[in-house]
One Martini backbone bead per residue (centre of mass of N, CA, C, O) as a GRO file, in nm:
protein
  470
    1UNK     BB    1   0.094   0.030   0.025
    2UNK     BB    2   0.090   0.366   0.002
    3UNK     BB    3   0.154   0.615   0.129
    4UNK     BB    4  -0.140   0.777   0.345
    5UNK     BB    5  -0.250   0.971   0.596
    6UNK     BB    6  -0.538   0.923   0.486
    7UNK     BB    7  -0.876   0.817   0.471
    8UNK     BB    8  -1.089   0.668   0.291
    9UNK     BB    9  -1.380   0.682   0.415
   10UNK     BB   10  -1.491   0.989   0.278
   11UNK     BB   11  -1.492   0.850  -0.018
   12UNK     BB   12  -1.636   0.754  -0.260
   13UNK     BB   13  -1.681   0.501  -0.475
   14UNK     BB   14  -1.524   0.621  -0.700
   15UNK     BB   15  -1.271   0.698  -0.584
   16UNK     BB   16  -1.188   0.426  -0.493
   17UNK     BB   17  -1.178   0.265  -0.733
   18UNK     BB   18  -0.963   0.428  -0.861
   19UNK     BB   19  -0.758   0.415  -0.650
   20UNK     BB   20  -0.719   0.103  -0.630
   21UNK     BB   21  -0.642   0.072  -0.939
   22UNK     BB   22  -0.372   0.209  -0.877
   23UNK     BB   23  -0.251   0.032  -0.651
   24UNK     BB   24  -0.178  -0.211  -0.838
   25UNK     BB   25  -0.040  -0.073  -1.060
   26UNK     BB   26   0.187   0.033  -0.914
   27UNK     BB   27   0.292  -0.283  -0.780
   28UNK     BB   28   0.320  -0.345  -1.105
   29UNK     BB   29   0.494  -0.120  -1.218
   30UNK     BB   30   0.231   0.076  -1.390
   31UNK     BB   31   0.278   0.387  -1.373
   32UNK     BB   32   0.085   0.521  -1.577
   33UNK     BB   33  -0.168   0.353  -1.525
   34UNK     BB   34  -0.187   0.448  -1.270
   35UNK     BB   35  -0.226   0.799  -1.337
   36UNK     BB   36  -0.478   0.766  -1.474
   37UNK     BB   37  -0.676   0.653  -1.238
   38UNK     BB   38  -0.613   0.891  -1.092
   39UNK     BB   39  -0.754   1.081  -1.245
   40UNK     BB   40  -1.020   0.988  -1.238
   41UNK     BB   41  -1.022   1.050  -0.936
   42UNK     BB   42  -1.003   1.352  -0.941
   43UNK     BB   43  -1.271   1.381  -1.137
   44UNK     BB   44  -1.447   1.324  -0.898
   45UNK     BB   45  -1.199   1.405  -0.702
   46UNK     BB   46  -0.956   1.665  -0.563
   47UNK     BB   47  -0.807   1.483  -0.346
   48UNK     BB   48  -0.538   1.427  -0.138
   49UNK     BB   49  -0.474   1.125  -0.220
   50UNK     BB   50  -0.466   1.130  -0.561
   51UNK     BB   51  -0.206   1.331  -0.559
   52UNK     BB   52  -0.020   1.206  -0.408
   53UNK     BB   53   0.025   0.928  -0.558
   54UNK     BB   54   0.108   1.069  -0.811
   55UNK     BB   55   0.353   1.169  -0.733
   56UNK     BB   56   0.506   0.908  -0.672
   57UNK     BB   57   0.462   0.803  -0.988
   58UNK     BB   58   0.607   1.081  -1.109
   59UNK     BB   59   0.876   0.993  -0.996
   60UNK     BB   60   0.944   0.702  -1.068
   61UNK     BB   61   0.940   0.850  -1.384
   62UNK     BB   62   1.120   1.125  -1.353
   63UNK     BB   63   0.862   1.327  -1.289
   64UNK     BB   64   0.927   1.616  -1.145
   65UNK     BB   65   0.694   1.854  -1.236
   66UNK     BB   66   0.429   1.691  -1.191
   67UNK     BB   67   0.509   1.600  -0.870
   68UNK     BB   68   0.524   1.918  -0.795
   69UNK     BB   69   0.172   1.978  -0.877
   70UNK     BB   70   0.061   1.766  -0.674
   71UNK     BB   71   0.213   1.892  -0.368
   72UNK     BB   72   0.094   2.086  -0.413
   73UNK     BB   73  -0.212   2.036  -0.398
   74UNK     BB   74  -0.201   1.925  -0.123
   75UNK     BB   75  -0.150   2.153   0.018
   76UNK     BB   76  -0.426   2.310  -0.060
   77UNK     BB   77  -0.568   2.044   0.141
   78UNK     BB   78  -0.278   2.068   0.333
   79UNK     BB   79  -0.094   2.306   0.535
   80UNK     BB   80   0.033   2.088   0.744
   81UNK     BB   81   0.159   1.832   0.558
   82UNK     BB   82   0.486   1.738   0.602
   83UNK     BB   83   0.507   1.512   0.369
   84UNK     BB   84   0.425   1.714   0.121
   85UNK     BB   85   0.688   1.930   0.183
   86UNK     BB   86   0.905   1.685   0.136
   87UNK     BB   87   0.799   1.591  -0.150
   88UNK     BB   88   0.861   1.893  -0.286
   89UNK     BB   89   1.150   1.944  -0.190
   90UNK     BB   90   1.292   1.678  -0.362
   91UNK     BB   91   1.178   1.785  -0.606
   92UNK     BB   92   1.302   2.050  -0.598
   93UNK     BB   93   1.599   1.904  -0.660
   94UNK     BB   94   1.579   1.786  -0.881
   95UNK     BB   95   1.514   2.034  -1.070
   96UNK     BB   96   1.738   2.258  -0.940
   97UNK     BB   97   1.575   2.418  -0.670
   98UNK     BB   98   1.666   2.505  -0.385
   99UNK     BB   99   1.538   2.753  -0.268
  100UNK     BB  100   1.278   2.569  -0.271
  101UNK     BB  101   1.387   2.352  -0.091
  102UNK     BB  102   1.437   2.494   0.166
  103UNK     BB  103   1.161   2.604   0.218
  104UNK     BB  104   1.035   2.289   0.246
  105UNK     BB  105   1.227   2.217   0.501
  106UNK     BB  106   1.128   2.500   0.686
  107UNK     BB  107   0.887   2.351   0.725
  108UNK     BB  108   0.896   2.084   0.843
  109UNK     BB  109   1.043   2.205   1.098
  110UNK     BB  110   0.805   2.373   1.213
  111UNK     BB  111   0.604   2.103   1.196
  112UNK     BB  112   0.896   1.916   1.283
  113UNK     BB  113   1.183   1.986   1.502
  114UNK     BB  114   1.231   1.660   1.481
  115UNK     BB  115   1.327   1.610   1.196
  116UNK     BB  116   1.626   1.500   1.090
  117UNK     BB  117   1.589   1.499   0.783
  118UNK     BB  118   1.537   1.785   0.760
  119UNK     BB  119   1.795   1.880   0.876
  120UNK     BB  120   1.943   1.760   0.659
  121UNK     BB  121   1.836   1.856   0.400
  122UNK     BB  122   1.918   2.129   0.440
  123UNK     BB  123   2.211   2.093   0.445
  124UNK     BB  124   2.242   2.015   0.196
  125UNK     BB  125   2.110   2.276   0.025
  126UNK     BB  126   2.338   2.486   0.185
  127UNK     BB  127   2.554   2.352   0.017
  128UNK     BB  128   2.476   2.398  -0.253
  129UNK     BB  129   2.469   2.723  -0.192
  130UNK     BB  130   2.731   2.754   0.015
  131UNK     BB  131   2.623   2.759   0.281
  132UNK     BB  132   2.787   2.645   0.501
  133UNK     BB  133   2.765   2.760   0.807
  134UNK     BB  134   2.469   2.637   0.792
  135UNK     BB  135   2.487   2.397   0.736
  136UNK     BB  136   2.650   2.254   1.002
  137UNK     BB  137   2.410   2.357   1.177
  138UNK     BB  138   2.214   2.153   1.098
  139UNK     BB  139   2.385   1.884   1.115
  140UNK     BB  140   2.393   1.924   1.410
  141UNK     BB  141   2.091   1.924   1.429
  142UNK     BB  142   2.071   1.591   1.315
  143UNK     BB  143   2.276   1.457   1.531
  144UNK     BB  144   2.152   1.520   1.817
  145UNK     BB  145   1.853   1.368   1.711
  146UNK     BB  146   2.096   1.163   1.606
  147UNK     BB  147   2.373   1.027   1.688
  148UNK     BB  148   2.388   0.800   1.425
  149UNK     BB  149   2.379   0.985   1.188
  150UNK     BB  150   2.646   0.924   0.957
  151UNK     BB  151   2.557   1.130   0.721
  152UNK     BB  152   2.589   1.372   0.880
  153UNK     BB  153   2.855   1.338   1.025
  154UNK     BB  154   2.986   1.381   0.728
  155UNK     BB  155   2.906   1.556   0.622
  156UNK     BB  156   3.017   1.774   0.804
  157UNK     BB  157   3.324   1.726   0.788
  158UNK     BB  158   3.354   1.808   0.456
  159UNK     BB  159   3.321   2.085   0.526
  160UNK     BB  160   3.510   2.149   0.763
  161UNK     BB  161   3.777   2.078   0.560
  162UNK     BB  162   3.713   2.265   0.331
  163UNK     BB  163   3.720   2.513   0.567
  164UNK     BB  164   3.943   2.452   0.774
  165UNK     BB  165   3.803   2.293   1.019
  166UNK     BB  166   3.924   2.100   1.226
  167UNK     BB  167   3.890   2.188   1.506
  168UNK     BB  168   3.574   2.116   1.476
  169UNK     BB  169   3.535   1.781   1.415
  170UNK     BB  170   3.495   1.711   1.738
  171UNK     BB  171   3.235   1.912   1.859
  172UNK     BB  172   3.007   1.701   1.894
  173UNK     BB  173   2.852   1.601   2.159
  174UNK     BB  174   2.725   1.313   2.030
  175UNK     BB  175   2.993   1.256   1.933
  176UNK     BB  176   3.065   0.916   2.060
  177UNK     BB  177   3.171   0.631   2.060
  178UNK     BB  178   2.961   0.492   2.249
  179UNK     BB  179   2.693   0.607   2.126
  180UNK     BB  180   2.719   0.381   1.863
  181UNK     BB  181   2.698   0.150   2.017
  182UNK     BB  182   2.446  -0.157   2.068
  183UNK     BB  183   2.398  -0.083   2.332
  184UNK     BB  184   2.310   0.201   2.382
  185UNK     BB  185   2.089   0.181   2.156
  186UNK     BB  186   1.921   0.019   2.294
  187UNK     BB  187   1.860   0.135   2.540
  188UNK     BB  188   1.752   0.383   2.459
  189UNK     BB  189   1.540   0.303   2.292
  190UNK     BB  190   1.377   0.178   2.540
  191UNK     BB  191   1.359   0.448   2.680
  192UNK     BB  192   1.126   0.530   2.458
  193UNK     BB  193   0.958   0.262   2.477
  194UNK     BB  194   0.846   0.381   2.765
  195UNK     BB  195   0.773   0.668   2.728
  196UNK     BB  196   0.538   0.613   2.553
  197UNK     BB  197   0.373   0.417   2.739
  198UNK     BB  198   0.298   0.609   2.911
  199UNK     BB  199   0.202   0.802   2.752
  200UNK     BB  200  -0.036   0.630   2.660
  201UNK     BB  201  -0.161   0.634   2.906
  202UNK     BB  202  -0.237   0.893   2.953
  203UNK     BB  203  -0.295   1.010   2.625
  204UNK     BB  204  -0.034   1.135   2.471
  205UNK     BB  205  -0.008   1.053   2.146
  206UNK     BB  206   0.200   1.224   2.001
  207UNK     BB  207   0.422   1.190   2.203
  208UNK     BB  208   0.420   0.876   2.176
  209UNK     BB  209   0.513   0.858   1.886
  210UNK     BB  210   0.782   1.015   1.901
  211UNK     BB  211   0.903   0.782   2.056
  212UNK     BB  212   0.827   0.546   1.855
  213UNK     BB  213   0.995   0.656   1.618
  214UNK     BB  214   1.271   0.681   1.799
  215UNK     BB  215   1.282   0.332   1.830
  216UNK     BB  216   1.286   0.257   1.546
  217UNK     BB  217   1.539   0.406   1.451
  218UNK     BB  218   1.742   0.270   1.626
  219UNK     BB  219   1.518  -0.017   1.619
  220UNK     BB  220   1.382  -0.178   1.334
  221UNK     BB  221   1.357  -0.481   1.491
  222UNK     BB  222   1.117  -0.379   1.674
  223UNK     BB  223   0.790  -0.542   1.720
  224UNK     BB  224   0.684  -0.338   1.950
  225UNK     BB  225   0.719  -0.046   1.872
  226UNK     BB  226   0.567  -0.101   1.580
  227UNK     BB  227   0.316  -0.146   1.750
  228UNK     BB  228   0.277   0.062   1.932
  229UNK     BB  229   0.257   0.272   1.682
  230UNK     BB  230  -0.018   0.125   1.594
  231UNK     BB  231  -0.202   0.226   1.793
  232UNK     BB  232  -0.160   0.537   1.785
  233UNK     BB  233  -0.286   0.586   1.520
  234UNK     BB  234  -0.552   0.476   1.562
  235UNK     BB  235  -0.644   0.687   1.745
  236UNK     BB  236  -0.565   0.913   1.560
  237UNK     BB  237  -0.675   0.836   1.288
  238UNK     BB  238  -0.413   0.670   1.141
  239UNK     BB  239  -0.448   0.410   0.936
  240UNK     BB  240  -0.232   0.392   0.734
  241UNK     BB  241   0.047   0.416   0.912
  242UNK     BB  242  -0.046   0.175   1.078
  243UNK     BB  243  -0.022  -0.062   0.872
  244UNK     BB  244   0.229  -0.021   0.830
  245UNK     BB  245   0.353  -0.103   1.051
  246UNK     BB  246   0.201  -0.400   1.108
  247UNK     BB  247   0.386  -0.505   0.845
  248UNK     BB  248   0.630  -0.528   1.023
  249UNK     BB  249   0.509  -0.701   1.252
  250UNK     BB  250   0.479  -0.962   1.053
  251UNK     BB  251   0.749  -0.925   0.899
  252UNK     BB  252   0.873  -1.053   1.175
  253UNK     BB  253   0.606  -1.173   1.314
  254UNK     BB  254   0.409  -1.398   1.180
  255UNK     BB  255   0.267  -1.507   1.462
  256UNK     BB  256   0.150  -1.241   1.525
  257UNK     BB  257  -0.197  -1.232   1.630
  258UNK     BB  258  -0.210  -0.928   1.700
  259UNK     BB  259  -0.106  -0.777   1.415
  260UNK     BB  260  -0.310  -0.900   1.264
  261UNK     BB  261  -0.568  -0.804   1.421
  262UNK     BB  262  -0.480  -0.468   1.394
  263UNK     BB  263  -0.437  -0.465   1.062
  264UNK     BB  264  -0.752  -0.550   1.020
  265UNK     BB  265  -0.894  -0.277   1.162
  266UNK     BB  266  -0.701  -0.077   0.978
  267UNK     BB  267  -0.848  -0.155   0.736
  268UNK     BB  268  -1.146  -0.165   0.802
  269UNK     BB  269  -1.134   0.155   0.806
  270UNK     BB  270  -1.080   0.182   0.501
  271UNK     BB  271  -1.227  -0.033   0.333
  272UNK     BB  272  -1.034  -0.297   0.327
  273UNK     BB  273  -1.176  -0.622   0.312
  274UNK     BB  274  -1.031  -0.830   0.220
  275UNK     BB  275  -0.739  -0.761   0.391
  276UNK     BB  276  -0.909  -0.801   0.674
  277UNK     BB  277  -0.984  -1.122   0.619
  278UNK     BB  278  -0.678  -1.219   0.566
  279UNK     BB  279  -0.597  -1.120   0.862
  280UNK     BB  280  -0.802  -1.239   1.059
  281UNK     BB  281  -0.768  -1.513   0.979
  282UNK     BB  282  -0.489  -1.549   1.076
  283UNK     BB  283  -0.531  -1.492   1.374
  284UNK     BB  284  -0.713  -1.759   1.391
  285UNK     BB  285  -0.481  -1.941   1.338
  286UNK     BB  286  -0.315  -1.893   1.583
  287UNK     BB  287  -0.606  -1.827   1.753
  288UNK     BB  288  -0.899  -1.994   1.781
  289UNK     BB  289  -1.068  -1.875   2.024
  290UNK     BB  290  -1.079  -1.562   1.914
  291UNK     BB  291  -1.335  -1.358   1.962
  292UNK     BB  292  -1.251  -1.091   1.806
  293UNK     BB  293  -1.139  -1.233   1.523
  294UNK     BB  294  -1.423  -1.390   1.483
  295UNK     BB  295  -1.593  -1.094   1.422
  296UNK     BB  296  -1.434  -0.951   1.220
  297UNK     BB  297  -1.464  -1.168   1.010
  298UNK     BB  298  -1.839  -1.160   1.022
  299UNK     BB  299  -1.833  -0.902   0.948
  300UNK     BB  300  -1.648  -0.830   0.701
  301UNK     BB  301  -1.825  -1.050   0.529
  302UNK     BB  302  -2.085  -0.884   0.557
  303UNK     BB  303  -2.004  -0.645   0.395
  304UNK     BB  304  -1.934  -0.834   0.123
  305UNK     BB  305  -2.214  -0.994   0.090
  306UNK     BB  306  -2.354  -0.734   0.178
  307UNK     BB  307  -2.560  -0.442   0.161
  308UNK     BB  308  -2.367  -0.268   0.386
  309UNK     BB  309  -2.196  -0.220   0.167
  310UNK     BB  310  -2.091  -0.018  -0.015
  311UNK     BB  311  -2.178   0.137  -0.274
  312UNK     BB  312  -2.165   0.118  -0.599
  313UNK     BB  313  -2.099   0.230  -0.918
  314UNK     BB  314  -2.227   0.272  -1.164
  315UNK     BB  315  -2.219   0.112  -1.457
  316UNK     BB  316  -2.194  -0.075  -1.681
  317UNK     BB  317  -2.291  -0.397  -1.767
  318UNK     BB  318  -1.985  -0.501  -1.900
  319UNK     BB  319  -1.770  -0.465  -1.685
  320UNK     BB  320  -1.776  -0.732  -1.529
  321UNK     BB  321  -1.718  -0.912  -1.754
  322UNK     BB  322  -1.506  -0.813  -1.907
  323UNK     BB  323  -1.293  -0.856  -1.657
  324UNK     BB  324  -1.333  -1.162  -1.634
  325UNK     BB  325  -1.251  -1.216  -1.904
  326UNK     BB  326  -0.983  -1.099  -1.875
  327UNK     BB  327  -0.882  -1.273  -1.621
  328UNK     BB  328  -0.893  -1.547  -1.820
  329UNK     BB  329  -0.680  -1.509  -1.995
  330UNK     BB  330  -0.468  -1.423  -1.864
  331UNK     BB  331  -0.445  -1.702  -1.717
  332UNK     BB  332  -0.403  -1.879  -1.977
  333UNK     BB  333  -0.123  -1.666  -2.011
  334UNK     BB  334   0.017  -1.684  -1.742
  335UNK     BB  335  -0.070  -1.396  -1.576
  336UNK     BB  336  -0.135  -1.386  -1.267
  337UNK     BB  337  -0.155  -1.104  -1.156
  338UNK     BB  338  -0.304  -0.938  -1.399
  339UNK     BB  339  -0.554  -1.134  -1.308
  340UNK     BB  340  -0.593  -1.066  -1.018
  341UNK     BB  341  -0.653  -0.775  -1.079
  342UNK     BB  342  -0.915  -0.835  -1.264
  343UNK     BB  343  -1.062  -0.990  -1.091
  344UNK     BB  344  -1.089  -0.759  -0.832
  345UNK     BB  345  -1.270  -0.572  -1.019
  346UNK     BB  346  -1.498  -0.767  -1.058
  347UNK     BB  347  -1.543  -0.819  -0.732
  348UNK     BB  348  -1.624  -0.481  -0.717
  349UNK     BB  349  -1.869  -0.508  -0.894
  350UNK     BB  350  -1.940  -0.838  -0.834
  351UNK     BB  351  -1.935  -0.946  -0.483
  352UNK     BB  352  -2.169  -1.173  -0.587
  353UNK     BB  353  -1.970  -1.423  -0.723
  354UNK     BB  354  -1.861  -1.723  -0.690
  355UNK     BB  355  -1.676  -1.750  -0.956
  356UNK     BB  356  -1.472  -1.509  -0.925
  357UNK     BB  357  -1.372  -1.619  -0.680
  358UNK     BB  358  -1.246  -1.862  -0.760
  359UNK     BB  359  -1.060  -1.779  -0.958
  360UNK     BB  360  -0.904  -1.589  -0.768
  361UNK     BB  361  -0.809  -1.809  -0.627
  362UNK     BB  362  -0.675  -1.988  -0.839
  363UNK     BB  363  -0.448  -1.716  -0.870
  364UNK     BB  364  -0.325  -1.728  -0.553
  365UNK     BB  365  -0.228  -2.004  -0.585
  366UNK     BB  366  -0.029  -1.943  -0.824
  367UNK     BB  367   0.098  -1.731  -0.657
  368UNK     BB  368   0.084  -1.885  -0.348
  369UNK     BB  369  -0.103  -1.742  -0.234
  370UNK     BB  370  -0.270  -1.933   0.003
  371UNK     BB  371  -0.433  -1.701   0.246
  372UNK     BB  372  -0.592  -1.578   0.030
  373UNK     BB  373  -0.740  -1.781  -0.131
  374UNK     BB  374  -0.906  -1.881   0.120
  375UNK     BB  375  -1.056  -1.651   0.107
  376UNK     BB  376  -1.189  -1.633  -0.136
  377UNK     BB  377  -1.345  -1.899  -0.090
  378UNK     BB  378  -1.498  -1.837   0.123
  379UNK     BB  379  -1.653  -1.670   0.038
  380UNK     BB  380  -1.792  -1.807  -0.169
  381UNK     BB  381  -1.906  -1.983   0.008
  382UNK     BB  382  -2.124  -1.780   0.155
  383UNK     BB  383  -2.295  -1.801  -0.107
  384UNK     BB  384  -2.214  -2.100  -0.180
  385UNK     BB  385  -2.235  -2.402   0.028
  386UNK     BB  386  -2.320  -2.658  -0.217
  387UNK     BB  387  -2.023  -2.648  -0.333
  388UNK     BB  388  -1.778  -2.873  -0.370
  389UNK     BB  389  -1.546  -2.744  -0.527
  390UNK     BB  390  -1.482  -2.521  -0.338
  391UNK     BB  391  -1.418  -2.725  -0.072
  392UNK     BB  392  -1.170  -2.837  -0.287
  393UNK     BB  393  -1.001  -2.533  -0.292
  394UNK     BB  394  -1.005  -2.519   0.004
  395UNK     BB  395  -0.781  -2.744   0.043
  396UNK     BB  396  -0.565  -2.715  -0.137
  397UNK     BB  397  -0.437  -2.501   0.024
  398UNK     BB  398  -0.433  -2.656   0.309
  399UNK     BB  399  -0.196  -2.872   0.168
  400UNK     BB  400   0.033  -2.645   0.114
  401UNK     BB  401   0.017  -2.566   0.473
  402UNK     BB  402  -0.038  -2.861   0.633
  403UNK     BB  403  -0.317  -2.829   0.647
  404UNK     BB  404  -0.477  -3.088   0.708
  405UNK     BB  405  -0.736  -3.126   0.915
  406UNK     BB  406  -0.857  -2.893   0.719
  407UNK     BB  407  -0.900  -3.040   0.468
  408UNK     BB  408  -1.055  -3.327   0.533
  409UNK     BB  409  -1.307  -3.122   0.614
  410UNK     BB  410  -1.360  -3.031   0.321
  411UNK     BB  411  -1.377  -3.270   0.200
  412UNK     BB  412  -1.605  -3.387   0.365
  413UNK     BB  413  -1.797  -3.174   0.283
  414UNK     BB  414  -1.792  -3.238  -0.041
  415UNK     BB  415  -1.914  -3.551   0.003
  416UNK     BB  416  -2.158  -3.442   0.179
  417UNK     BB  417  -2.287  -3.311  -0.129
  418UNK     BB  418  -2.078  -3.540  -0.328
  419UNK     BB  419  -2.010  -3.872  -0.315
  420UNK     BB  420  -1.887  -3.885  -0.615
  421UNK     BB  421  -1.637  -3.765  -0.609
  422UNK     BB  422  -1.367  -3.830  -0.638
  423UNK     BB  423  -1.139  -3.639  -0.615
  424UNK     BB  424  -1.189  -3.562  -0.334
  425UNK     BB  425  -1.131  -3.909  -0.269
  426UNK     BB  426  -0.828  -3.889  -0.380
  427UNK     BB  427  -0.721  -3.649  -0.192
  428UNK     BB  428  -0.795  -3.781   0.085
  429UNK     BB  429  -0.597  -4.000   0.049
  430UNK     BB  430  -0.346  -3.807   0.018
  431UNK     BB  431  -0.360  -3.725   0.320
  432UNK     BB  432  -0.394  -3.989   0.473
  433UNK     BB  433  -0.068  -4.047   0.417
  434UNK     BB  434   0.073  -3.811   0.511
  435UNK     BB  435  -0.057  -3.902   0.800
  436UNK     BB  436  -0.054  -4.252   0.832
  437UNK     BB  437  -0.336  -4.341   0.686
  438UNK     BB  438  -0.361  -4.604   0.549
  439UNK     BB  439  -0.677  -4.724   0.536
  440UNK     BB  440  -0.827  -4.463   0.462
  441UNK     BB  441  -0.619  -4.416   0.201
  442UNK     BB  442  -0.773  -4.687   0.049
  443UNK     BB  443  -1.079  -4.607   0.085
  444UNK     BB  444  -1.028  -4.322  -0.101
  445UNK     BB  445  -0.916  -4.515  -0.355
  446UNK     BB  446  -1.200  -4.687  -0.377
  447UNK     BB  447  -1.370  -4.425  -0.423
  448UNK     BB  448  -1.274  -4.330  -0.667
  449UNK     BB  449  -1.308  -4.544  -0.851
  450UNK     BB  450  -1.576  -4.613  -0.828
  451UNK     BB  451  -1.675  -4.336  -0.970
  452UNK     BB  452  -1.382  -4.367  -1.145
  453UNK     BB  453  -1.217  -4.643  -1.279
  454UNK     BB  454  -0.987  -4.477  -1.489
  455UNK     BB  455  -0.838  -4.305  -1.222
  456UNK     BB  456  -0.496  -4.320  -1.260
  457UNK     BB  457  -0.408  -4.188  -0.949
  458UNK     BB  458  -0.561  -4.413  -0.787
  459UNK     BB  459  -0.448  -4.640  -0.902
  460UNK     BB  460  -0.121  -4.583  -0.824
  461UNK     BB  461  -0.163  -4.530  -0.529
  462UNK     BB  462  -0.282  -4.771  -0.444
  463UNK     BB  463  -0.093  -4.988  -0.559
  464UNK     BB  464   0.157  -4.814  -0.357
  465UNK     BB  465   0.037  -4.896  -0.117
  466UNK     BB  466  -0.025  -5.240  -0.133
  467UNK     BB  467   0.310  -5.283  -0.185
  468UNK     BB  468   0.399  -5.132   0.091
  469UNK     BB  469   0.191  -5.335   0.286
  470UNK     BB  470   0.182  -5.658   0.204
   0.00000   0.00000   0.00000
């Protein structure tokens, strides 16, 4: 997800499908078509979201002129978000306008006093301009505010080196070989994160930010740290910058069932359900009696599958078709991500098909997502639980996870829809050789054959269970 400090919630849904479809489109850096869908987006609406992102994007493209318009632009729906001040600054920089950069790095400063990169950017850009006894002022105050901050402290020395000031080369009050030992910087960092907990037992959620920024800054694989920072993101209801923590946290510890479940809560505050169900679902994997998180996957559920989820926005009638047949195409030609990305859109279009979900899922278990496809499946059932062939997509992700036992109950529930199945019954059978049940793994190709005599996977596995058990 793009960083962006404001929340989907207040957009109305012609604005976030287009915003969606360029988030895709960016991930897949397909930026041209990312900012076309922004563009989209804009024209329903030019809010802060859609401008921002369109920058981030023009960027990448090392479009620098449009990507200042953009910034430009945030700024006049928002004079006071120091990111897109810091993001207007950078382009600034790009296109060799100094002064103008030099201008968005001090007010970054303004509104954030302790910002040590904007302290640090101000230095570049005062050392481009020739003004050095000013740089050097500035690189001391970025590193006073990070100690251990070696581009500042280097740019500085090199500044002084040039200016023939020897003498004041180790001038830094905070330059000390301690200061950058790494049991040092664990206390320090530690020090941060008490007294975030502390403030924010207190209610002083800004102040609390402050201390747990400055606590992952120092210490990036603190995963209570980046925890504690999206809870705290969340009271103040910076929903996206949340979501960013959380997935800090699960990429460090993905047993973590408490970061799966406050990404889930962080997802659906923003309108993104899917992904919020797909975070559910794993926090009930890792403890499966958790009641909070097993409300949250029926609540998130009861969004996509019924009317109380927001109402898409009118649309051509062959628009939802489209979607699906190219996403056919594209899976055909083994294009898996771009067939997802088709899919994930026809499924915003017409939330109810059970088949575009199953598509869809059998297209994340070939990209390995095999998580989220069970997700997908998952939805499928909640629309048509009578359909056997869902209940055998959801096992097949189950047994690439080696959850057999629950691949096992999908086998199940699916034979007692449609006894006939072979499939179904010749699965189950190479689930139960896995767990070491050899009767029953006969018995279950005893029955894939009984219903399809000629089911060659059956006889094989069959003959050498017989083979090795005789």
């Amino acid at each position: 997800m793009l960083p962006s400090p404001d929340s989907h919630s207040s957009l109305d849904a012609s604005v976030l499908t287009w915003l969606e479809r360029g988030d895709e489109l960016f991930q897949l850096q397909r930026y041209r078509e990312a900012i076309a869908a922004y563009d989209k987006a804009i024209e329903f609406q030019a809010g802060y979201t859609a401008w921002f992102r369109r920058g981030i994007a023009c960027e990448n493209l090392q479009r620098f002129d449009e990507a200042l318009v953009c910034y430009k632009k945030v700024i006049e729906l928002q004079p006071d978000d120091y990111l897109a001040w810091f993001k207007q600054g950078a382009a600034c920089e790009n296109l060799n306008q100094p002064k103008e950069a030099l201008a968005c790095y001090e007010k970054v400063i303004q509104l954030q006093p302790e910002n040590y990169w904007a302290w640090h950017d101000k230095g570049k850009v005062l050392e481009t301009l020739k003004r050095f006894e000013e740089a050097v002022a500035a690189y001391d105050r970025a590193v006073q505010l990070k100690p251990n901050f070696q581009l500042a402290v280097e740019s500085r020395r090199r500044i002084l080196v040039q200016l023939q000031r020897v003498d004041s080369l180790y001038d830094l009050p905070f330059d000390e070989p301690a200061a950058n030992s790494a049991s040092e910087i664990a206390e320090h960092s530690s020090d941060c994160l008490t007294q975030g907990m502390a403030l924010e037992t207190q209610g002083q959620f800004e102040a609390a930010l402050a201390a747990y920024d400055q606590a992952v800054a120092l210490q990036p694989n603190d995963h209570l740290a980046w925890f504690k920072r999206g809870n705290v993101l969340q009271h103040l209801q910076r929903f996206e910058e949340a979501i960013v923590s959380y997935n800090k946290v699960v990429e460090l510890q993905p047993e973590n069932y408490w970061g799966w479940h406050d990404r889930a809560k962080a997802l659906e505050a923003t309108a993104q359900y899917e992904e919020a169900l797909f975070s559910y679902i794993r926090a009930i994997q890792l403890r499966g009696d958790w009641q909070a998180a097993i409300a949250g996957r029926q609540r998130v559920l009861d969004r996509l599958n019924s009317g109380d989820q927001p109402e898409q926005p009118a649309q051509p009638a062959n628009d939802y078709g489209t979607w699906f047949q190219k996403g056919q195409i594209l899976e055909k030609l083994q294009h898996h991500a771009e067939a997802a990305v088709a899919f994930n859109k026809a499924v915003r279009l017409n939330p109810k098909d059970p088949e575009v979900l199953r598509w869809r899922g059998n297209v994340l278990y070939a990209l390995s997502r095999y998580e989220e496809a069970i997700a997908s499946y998952d939805q499928a059932i909640q629309l048509q639980p009578e359909n056997a062939d869902l209940w055998c997509c959801s096992a097949s992700s189950l047994i690439k996870l080696r959850r057999f036992r629950e691949a096992i109950a999908c086998f199940d529930k699916a034979l007692q829809l449609q006894p006939s199945h072979h499939g179904a019954w010749y699965w189950r059978g190479r689930v139960m050789a896995e767990l070491k049940r050899f009767r029953d793994a006969l018995y279950s190709y005893n029955q894939a054959i009984k219903y399809n005599p000629n089911f060659r996977p059956a006889i094989r596995d069959r003959a050498k269970l017989q083979k090795e058990f005789n």
